[in-house]
PQR file of N, CA, C, O and H, with PARSE charges and radii, in Angstrom:
ATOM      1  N   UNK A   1      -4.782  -3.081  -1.532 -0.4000 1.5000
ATOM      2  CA  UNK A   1      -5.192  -3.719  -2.757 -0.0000 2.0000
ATOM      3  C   UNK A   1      -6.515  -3.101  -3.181  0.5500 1.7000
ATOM      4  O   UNK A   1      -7.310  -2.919  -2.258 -0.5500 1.4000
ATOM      5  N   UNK A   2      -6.851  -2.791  -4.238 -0.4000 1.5000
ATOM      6  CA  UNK A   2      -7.766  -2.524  -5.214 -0.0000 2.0000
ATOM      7  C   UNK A   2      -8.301  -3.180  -6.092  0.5500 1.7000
ATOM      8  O   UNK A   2      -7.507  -3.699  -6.876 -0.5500 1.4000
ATOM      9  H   UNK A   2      -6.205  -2.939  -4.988  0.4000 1.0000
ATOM     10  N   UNK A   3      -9.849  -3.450  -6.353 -0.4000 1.5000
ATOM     11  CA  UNK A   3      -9.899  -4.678  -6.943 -0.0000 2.0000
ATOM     12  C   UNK A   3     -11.275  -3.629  -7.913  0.5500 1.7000
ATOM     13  O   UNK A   3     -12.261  -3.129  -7.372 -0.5500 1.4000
ATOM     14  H   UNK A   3     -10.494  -3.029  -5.715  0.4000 1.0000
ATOM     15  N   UNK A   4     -10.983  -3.556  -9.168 -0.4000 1.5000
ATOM     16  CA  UNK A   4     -12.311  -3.416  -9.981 -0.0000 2.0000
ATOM     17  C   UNK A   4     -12.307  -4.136 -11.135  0.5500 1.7000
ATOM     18  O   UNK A   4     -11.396  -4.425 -11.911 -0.5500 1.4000
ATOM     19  H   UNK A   4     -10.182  -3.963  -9.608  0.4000 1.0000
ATOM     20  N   UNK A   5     -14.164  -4.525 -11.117 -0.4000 1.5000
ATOM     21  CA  UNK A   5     -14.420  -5.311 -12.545 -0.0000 2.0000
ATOM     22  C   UNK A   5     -14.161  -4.278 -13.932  0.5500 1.7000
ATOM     23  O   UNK A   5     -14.552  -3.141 -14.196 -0.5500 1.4000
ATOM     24  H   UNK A   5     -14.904  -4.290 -10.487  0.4000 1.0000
ATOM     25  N   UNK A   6     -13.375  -5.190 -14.602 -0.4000 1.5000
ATOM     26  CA  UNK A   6     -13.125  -4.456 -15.969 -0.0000 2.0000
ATOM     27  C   UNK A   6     -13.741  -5.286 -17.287  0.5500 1.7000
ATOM     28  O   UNK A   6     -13.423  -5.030 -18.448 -0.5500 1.4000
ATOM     29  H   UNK A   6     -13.057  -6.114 -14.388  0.4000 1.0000
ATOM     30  N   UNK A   7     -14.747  -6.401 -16.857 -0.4000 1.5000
ATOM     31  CA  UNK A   7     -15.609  -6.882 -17.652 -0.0000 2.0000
ATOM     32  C   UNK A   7     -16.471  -7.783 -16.938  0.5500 1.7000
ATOM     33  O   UNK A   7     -16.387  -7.606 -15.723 -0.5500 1.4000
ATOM     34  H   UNK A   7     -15.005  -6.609 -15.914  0.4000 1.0000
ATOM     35  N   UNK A   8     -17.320  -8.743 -17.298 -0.4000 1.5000
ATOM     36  CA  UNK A   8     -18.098  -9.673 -17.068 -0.0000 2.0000
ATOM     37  C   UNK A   8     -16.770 -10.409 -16.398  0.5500 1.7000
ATOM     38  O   UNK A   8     -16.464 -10.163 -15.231 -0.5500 1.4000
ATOM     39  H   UNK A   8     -17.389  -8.887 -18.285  0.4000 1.0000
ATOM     40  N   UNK A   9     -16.088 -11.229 -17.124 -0.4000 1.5000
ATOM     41  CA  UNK A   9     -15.352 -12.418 -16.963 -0.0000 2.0000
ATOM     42  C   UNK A   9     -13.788 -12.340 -16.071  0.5500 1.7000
ATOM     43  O   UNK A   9     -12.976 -13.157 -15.636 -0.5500 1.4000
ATOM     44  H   UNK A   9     -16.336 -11.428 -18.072  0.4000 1.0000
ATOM     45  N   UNK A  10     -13.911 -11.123 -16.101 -0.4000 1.5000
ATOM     46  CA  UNK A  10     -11.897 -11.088 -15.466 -0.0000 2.0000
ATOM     47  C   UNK A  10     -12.300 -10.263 -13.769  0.5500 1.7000
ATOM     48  O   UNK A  10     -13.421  -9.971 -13.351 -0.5500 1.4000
ATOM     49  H   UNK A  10     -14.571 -10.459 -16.454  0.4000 1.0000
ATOM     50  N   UNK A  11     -11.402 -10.125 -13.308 -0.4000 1.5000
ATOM     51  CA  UNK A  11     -10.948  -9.466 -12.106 -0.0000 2.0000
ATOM     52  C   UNK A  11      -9.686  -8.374 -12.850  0.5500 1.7000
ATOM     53  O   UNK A  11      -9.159  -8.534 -13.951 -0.5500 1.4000
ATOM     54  H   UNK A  11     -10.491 -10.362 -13.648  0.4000 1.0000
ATOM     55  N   UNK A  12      -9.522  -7.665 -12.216 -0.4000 1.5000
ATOM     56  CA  UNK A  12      -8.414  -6.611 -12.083 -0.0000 2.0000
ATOM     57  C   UNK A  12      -8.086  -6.025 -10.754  0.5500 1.7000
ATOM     58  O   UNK A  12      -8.894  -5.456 -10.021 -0.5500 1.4000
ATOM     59  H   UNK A  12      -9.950  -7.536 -11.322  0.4000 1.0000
ATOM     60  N   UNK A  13      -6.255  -6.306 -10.407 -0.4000 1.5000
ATOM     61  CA  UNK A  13      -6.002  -5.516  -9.695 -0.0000 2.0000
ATOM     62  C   UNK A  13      -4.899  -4.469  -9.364  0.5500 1.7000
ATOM     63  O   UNK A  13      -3.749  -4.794  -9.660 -0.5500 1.4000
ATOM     64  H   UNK A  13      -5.598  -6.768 -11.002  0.4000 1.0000
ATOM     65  N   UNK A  14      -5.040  -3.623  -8.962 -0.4000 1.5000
ATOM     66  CA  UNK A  14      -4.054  -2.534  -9.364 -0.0000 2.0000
ATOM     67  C   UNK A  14      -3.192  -1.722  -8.126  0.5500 1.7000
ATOM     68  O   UNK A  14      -3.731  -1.095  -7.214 -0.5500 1.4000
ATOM     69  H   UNK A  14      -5.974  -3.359  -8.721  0.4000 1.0000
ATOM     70  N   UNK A  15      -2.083  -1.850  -8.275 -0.4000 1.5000
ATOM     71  CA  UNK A  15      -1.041  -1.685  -7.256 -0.0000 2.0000
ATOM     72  C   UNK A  15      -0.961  -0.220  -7.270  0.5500 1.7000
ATOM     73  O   UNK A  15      -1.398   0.446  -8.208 -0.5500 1.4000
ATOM     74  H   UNK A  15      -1.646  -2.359  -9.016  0.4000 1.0000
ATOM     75  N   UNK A  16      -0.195   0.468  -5.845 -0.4000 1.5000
ATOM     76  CA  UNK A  16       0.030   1.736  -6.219 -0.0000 2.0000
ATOM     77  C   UNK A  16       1.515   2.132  -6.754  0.5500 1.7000
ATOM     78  O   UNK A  16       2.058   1.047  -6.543 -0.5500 1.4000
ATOM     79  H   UNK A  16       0.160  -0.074  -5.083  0.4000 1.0000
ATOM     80  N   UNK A  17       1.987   2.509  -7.007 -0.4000 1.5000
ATOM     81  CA  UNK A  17       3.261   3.142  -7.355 -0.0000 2.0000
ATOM     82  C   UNK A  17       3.628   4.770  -7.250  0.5500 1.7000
ATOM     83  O   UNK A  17       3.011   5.832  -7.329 -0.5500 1.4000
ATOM     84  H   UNK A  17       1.546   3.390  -7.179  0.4000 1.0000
ATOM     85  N   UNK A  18       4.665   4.436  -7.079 -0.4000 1.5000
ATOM     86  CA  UNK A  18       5.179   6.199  -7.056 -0.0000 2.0000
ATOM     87  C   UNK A  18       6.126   6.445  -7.737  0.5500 1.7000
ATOM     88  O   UNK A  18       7.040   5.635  -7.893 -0.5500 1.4000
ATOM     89  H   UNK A  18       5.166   3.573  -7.014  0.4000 1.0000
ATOM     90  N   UNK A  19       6.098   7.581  -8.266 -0.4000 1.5000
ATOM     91  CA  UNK A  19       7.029   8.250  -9.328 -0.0000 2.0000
ATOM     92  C   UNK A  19       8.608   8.507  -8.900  0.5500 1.7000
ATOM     93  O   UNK A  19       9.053   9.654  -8.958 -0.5500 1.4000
ATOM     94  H   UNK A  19       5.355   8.239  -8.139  0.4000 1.0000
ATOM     95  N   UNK A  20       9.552   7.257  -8.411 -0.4000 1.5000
ATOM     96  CA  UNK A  20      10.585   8.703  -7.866 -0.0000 2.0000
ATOM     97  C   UNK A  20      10.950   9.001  -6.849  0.5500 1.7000
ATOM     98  O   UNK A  20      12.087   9.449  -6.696 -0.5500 1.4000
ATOM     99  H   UNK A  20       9.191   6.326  -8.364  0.4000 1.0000
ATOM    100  N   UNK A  21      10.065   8.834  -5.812 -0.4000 1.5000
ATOM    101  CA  UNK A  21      10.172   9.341  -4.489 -0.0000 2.0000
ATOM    102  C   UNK A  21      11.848   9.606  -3.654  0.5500 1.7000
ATOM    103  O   UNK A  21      12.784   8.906  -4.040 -0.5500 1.4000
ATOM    104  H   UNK A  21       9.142   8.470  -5.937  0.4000 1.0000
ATOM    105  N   UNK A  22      11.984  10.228  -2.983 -0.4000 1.5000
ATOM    106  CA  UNK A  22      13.608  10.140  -2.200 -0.0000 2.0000
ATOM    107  C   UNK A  22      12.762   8.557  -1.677  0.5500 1.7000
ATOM    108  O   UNK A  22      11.588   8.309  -1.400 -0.5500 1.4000
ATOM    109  H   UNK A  22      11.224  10.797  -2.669  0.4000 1.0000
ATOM    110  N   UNK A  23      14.321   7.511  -1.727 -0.4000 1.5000
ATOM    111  CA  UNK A  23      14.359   6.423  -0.831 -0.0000 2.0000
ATOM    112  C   UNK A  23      13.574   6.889   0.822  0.5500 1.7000
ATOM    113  O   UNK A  23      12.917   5.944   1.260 -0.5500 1.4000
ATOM    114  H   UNK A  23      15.275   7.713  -1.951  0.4000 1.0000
ATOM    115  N   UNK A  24      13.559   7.917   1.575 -0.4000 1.5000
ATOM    116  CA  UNK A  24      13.127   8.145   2.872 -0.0000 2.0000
ATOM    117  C   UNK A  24      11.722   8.894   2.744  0.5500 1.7000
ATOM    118  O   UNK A  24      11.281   9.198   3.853 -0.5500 1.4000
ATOM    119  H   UNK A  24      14.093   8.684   1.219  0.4000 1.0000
ATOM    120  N   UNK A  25      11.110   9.175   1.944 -0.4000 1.5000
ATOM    121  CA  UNK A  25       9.701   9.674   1.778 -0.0000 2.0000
ATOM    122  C   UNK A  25       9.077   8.660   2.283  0.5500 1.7000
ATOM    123  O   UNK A  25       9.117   7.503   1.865 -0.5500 1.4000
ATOM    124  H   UNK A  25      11.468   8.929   1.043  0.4000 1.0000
ATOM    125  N   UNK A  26       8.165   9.293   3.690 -0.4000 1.5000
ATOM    126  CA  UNK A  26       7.568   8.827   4.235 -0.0000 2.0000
ATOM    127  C   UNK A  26       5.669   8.516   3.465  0.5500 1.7000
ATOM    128  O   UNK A  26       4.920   9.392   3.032 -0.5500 1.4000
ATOM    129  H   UNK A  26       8.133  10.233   4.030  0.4000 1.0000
ATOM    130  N   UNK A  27       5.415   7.125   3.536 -0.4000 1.5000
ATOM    131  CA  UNK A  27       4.008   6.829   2.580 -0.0000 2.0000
ATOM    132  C   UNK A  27       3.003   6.553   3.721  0.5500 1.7000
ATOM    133  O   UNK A  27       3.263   5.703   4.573 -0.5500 1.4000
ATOM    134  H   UNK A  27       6.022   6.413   3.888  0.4000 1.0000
ATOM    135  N   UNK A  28       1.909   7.234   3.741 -0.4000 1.5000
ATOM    136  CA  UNK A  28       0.949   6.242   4.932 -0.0000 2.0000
ATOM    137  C   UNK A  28      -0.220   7.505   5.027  0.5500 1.7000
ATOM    138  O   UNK A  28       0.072   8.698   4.941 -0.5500 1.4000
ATOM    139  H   UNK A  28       1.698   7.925   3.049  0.4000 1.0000
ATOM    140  N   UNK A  29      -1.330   7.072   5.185 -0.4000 1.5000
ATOM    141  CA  UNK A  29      -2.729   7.819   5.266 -0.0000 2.0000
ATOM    142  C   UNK A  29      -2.734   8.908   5.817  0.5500 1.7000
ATOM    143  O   UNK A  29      -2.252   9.055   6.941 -0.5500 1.4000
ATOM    144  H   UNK A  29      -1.566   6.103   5.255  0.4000 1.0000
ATOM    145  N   UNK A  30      -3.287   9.896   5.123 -0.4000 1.5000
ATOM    146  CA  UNK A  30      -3.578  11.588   5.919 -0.0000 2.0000
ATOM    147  C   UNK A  30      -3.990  11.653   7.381  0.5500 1.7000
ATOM    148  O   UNK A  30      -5.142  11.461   7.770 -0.5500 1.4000
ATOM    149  H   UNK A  30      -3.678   9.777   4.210  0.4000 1.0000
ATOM    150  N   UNK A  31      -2.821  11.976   8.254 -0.4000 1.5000
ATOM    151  CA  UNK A  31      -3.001  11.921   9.649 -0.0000 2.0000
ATOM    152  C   UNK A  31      -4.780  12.679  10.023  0.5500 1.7000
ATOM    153  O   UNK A  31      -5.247  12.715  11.161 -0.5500 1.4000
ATOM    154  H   UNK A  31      -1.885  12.133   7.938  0.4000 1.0000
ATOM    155  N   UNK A  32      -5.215  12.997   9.270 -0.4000 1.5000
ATOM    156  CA  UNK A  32      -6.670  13.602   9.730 -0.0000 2.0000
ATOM    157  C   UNK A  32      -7.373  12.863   9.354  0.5500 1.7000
ATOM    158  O   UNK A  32      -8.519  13.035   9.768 -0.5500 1.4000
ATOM    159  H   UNK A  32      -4.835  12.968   8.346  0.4000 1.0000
ATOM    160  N   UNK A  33      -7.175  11.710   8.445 -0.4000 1.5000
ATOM    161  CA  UNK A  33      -8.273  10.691   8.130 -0.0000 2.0000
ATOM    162  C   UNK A  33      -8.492   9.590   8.820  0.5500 1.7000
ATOM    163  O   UNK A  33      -9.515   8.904   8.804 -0.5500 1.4000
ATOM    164  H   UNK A  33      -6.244  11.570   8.108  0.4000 1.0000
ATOM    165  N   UNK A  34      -7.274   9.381   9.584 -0.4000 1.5000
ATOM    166  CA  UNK A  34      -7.473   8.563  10.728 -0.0000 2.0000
ATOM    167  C   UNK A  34      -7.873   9.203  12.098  0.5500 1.7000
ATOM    168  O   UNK A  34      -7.656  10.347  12.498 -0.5500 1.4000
ATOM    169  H   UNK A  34      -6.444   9.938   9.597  0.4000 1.0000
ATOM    170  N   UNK A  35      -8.645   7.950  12.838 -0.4000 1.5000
ATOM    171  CA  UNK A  35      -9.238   8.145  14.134 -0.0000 2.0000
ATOM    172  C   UNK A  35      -9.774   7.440  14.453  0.5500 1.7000
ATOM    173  O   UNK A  35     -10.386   6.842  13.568 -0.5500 1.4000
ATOM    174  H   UNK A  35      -8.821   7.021  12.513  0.4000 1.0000
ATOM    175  N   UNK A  36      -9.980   6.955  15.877 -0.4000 1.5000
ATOM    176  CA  UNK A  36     -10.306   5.811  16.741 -0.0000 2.0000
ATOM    177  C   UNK A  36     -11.439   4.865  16.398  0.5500 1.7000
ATOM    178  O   UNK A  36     -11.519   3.692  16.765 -0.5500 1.4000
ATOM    179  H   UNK A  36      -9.483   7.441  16.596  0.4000 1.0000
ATOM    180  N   UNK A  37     -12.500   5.679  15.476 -0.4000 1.5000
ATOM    181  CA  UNK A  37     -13.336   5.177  14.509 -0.0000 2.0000
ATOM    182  C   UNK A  37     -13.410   4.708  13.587  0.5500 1.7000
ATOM    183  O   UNK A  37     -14.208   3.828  13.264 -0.5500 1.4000
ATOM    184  H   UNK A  37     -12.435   6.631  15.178  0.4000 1.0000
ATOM    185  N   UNK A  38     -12.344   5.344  12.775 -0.4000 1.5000
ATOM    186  CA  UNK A  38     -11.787   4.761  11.169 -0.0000 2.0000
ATOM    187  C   UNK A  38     -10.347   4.838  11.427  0.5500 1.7000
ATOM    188  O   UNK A  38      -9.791   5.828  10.950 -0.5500 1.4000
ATOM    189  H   UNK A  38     -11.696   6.059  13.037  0.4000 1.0000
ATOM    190  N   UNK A  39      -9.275   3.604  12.396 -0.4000 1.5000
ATOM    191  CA  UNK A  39      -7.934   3.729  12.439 -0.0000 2.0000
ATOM    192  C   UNK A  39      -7.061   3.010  11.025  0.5500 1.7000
ATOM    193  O   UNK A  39      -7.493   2.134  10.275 -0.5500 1.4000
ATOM    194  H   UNK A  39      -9.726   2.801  12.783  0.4000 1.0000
ATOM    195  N   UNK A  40      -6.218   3.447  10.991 -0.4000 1.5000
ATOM    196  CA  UNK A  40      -5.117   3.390   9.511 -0.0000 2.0000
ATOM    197  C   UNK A  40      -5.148   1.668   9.458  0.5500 1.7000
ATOM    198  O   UNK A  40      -4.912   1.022  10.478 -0.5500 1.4000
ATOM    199  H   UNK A  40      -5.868   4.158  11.600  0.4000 1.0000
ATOM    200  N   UNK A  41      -5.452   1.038   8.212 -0.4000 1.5000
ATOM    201  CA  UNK A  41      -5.603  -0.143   7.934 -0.0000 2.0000
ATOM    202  C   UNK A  41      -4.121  -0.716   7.742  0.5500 1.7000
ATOM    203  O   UNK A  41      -3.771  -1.874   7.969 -0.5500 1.4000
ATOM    204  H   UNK A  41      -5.644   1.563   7.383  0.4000 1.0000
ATOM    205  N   UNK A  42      -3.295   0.370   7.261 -0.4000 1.5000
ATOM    206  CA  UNK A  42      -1.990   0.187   6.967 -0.0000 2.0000
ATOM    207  C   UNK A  42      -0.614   1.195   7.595  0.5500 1.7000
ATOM    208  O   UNK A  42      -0.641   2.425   7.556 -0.5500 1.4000
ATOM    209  H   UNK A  42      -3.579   1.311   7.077  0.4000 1.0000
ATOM    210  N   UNK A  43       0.412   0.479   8.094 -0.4000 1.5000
ATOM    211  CA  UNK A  43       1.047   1.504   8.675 -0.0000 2.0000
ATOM    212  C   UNK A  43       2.068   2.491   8.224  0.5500 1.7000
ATOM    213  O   UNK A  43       2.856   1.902   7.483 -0.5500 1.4000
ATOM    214  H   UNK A  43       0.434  -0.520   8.125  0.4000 1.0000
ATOM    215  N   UNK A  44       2.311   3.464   8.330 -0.4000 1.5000
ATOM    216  CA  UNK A  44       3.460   4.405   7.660 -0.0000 2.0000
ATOM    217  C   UNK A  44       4.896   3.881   7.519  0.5500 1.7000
ATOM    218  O   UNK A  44       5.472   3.269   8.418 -0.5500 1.4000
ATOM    219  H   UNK A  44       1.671   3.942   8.932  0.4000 1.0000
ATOM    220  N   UNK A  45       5.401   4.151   6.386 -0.4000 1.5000
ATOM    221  CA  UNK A  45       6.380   3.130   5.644 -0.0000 2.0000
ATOM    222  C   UNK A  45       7.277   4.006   5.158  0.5500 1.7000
ATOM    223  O   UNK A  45       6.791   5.133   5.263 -0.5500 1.4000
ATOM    224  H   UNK A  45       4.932   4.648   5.655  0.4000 1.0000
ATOM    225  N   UNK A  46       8.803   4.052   4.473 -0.4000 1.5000
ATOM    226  CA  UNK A  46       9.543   4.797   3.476 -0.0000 2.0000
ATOM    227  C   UNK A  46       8.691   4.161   2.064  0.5500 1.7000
ATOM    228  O   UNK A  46       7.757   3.373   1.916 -0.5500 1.4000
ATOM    229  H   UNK A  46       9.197   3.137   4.388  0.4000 1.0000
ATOM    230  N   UNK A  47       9.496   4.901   1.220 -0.4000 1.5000
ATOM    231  CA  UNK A  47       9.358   4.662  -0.151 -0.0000 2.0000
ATOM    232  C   UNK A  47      10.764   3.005  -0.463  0.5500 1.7000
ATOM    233  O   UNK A  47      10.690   2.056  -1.243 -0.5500 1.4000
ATOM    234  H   UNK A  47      10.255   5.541   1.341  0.4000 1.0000
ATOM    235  N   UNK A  48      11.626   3.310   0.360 -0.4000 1.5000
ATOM    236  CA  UNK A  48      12.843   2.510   0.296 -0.0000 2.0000
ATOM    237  C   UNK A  48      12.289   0.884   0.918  0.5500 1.7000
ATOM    238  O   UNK A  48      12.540  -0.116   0.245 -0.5500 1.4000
ATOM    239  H   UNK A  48      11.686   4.081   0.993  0.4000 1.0000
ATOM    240  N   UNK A  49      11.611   0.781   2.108 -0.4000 1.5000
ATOM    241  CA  UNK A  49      11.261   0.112   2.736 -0.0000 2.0000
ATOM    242  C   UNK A  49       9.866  -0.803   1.330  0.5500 1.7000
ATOM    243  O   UNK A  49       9.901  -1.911   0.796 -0.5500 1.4000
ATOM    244  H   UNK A  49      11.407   1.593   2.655  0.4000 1.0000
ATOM    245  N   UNK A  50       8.998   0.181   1.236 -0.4000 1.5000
ATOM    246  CA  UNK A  50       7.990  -0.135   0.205 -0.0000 2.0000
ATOM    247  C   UNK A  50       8.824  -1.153  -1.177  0.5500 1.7000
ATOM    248  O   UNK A  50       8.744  -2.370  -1.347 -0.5500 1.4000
ATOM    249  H   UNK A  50       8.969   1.081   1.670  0.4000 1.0000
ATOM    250  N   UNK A  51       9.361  -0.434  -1.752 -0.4000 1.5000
ATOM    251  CA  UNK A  51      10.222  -0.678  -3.085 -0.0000 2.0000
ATOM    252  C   UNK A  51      11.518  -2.103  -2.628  0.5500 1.7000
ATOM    253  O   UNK A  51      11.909  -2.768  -3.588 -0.5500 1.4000
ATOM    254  H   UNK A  51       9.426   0.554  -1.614  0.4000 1.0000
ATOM    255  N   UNK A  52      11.907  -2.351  -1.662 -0.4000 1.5000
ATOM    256  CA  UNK A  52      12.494  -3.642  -1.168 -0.0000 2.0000
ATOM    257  C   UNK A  52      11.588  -4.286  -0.611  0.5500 1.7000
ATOM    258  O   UNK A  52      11.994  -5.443  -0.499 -0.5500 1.4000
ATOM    259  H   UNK A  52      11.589  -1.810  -0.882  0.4000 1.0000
ATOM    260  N   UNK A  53      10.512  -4.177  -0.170 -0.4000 1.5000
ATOM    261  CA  UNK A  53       9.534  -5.482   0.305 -0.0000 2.0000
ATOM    262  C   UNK A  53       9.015  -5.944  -0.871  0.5500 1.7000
ATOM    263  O   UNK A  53       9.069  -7.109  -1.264 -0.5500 1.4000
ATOM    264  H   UNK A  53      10.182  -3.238  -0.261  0.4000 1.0000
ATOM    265  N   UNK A  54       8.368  -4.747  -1.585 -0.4000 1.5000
ATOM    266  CA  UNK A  54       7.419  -5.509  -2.929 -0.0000 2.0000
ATOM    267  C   UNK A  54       8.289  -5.859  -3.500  0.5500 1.7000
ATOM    268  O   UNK A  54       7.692  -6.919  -3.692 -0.5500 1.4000
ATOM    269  H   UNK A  54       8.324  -3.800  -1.265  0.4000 1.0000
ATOM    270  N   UNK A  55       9.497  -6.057  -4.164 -0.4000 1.5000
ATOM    271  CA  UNK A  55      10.129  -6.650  -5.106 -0.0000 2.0000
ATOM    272  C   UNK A  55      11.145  -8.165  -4.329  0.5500 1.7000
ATOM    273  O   UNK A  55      11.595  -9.235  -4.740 -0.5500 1.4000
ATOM    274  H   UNK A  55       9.981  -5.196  -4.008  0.4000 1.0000
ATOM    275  N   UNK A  56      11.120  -7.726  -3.581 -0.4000 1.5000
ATOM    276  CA  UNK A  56      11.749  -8.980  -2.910 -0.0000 2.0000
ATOM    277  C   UNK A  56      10.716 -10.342  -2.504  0.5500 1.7000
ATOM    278  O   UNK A  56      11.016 -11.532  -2.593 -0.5500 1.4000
ATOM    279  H   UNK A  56      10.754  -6.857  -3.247  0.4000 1.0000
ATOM    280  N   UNK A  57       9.298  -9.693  -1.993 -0.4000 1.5000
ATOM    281  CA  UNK A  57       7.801 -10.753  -1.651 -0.0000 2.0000
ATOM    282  C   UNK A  57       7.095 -10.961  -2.317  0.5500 1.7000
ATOM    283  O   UNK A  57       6.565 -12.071  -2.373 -0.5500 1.4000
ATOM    284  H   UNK A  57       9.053  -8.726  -1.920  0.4000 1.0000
ATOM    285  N   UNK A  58       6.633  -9.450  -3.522 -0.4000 1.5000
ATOM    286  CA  UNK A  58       5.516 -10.149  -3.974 -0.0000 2.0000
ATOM    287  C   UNK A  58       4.593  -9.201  -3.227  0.5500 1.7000
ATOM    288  O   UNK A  58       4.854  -8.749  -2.113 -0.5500 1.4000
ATOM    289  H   UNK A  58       7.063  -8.548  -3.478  0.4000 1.0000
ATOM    290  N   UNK A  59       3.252  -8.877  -4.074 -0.4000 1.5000
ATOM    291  CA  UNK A  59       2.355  -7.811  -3.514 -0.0000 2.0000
ATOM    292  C   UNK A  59       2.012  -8.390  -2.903  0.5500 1.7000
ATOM    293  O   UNK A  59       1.833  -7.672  -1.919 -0.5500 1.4000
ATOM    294  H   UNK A  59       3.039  -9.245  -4.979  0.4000 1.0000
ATOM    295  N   UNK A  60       1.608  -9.674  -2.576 -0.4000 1.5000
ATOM    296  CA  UNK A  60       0.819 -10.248  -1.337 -0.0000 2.0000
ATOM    297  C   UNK A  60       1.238 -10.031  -0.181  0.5500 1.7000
ATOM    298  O   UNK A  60       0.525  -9.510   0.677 -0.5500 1.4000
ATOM    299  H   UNK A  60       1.753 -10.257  -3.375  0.4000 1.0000
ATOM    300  N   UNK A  61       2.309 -10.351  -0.002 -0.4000 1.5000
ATOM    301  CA  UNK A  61       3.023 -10.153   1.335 -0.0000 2.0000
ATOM    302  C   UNK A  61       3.452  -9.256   1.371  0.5500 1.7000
ATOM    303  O   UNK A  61       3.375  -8.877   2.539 -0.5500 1.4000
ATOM    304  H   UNK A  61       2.889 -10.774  -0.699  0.4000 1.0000
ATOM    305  N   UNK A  62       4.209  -8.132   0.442 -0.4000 1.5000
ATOM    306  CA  UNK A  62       4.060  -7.207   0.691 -0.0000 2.0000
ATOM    307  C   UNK A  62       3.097  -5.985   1.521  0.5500 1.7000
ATOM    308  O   UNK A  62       3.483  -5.168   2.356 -0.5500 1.4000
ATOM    309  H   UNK A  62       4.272  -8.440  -0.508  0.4000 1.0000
ATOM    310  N   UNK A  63       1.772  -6.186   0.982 -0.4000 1.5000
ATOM    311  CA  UNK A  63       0.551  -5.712   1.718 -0.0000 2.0000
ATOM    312  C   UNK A  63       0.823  -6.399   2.898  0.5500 1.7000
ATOM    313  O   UNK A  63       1.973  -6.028   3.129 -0.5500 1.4000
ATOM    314  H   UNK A  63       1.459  -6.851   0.303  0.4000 1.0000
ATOM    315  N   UNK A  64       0.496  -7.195   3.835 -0.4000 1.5000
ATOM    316  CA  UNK A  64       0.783  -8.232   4.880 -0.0000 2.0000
ATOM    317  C   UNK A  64       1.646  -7.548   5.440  0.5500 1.7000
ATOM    318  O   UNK A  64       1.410  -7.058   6.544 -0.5500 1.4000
ATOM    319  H   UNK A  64      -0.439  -7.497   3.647  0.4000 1.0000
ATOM    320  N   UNK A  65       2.677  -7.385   4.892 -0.4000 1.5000
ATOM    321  CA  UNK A  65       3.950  -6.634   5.950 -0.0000 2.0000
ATOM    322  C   UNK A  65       3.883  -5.123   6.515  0.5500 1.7000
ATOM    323  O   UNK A  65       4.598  -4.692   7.420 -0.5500 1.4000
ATOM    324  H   UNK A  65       2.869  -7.784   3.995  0.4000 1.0000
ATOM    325  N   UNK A  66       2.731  -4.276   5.702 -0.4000 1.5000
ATOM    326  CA  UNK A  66       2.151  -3.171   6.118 -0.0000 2.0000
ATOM    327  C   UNK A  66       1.353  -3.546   6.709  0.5500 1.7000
ATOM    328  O   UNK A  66       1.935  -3.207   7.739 -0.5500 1.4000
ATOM    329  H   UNK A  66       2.150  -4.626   4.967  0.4000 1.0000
ATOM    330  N   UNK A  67       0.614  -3.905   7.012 -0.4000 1.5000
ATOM    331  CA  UNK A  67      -0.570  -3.566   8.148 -0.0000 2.0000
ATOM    332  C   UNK A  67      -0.378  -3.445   9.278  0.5500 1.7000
ATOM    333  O   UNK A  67       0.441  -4.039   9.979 -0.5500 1.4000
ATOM    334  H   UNK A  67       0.141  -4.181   6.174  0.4000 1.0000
ATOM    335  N   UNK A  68      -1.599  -2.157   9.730 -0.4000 1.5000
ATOM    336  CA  UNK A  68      -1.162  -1.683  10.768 -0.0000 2.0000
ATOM    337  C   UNK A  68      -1.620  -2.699  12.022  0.5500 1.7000
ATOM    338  O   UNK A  68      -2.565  -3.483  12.117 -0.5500 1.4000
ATOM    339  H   UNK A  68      -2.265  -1.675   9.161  0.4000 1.0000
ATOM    340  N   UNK A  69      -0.796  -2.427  12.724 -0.4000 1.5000
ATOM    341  CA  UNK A  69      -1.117  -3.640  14.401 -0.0000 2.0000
ATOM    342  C   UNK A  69      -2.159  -3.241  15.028  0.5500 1.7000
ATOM    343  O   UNK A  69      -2.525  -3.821  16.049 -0.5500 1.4000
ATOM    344  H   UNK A  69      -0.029  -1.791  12.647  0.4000 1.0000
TER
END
């Protein structure tokens, strides 16, 4: 989740999406950006898996159902 002010008075937040992807395109953080210091907040997913959780839960739980253990 992403959260920026887009005035005084509101919140905004903005989901990611992908263009398309094959159903099996694998989604999840640049294996070099993770490390025992900064480990993956979220875990590696399909595009198929992504696209049936969020539409079936809801971004909330959606996010929730990624995170990494």
């Amino acid at each position: 989740m992403h959260r920026a002010v887009v005035n005084s008075e509101k919140e905004r937040i903005s989901i990611p999406t992908f263009y398309c992807p094959s159903p099996d395109a694998v989604i999840g953080p640049a294996p070099q950006l993770v490390t025992d210091d900064e480990p993956a907040v979220y875990r590696q997913f399909t595009f198929e898996e992504y696209n049936r959780t969020i539409w079936k839960d809801g971004l909330s739980k959606c996010l929730d159902a990624f995170h990494a253990t």
